[in-house]
C-alpha positions, 0 to 999 in steps of 0.5 A: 795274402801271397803267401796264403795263395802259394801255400794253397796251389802248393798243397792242390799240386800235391793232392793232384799228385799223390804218387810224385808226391808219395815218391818224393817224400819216401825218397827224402825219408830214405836219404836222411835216415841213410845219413843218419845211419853211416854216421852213427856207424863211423861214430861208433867204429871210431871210438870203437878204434881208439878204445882197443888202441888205449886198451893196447897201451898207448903210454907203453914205450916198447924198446927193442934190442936188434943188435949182437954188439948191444945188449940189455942186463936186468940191471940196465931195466932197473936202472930206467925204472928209476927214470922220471916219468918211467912208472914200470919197466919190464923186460921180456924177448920173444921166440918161436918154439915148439911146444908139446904135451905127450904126443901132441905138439904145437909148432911155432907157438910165440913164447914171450920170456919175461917176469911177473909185471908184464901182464899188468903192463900189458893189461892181460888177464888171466882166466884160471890159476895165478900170475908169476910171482918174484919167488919163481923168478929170484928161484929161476922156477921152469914156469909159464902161463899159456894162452887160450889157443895153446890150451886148446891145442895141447889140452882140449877140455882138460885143466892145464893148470898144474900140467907140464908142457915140453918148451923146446924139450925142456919141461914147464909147469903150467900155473895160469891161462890167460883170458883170449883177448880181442883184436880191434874187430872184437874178434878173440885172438 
């Protein structure tokens, strides 16, 4: 019976104050659906986070060689390719350069020198011609794949793909484009 009369004098002082009461529900809307929302937003920024990071390759051990006591021979990454545990080895050195076709030049460009693994290691894709193969390596072949900033800047619109490009005033044929990757905001780098 108590309970009937505290249910009745609740809903009178809410009838009586229509406005107060319109106000406090709206504010209580607002507050859930705000809570609702920022943790939807972190959920999906977080496994947004940890996918480009997987993506990035997170079993990928990177080893680098910063003195000129030590270096590291081709035979030294065959030898830790044989490692237990070790699926793929695959060197590569990265420089500044300038790279140029005709008069147009790009300054700075980041070459990365390396063999016919590394894309899959590093999960890069190409959008047009092929992957450097073992015969361009076992021929030493003045070969190279440029990335979409490059092919923009040295190309515009034209096909790169079987074009020569200047490296430092030495001259490479171009045999692939890679896709633009994307950075852990989705931008394209």
């Amino acid at each position: 019976m108590k309970l009937l009369r505290i249910l009745k004098v609740a809903f009178k002082n809410i009838t009586s104050n229509k406005l107060r009461s319109i106000l406090t529900m709206l504010g209580i809307i607002i507050g859930i659906a705000s809570v609702i929302i920022l943790v939807g937003v972190s959920n999906g920024s977080a496994k947004a986070v940890r996918d480009n990071i997987q993506s990035l390759g997170t079993d990928i051990l990177t080893v680098n060689v910063n003195s000129q006591d030590a270096t590291l021979e081709y035979s030294d990454i065959e030898e830790i390719s044989k490692l237990s545990g070790i699926i793929c080895a695959t060197p590569y050195k990265q420089i500044q350069a300038t790279v140029s076709r005709g008069k147009t030049t790009s300054n700075n460009a980041r070459v990365m020198a390396t063999d016919d693994k590394y894309l899959d290691l590093r999960n890069l894709k190409l959008s047009d011609g092929r992957t450097i193969s073992f015969i361009d390596i076992e021929q030493q072949s003045k070969v190279c794949i440029i990335g979409k900033d490059v092919k923009e800047t040295l190309f515009n619109l034209a096909d790169p793909v079987g074009e020569t490009i200047k490296l430092n005033g030495d001259n490479y044929l171009v045999i692939g484009v890679l896709e633009a990757a994307r950075n852990i905001n989705g931008n394209e780098l």
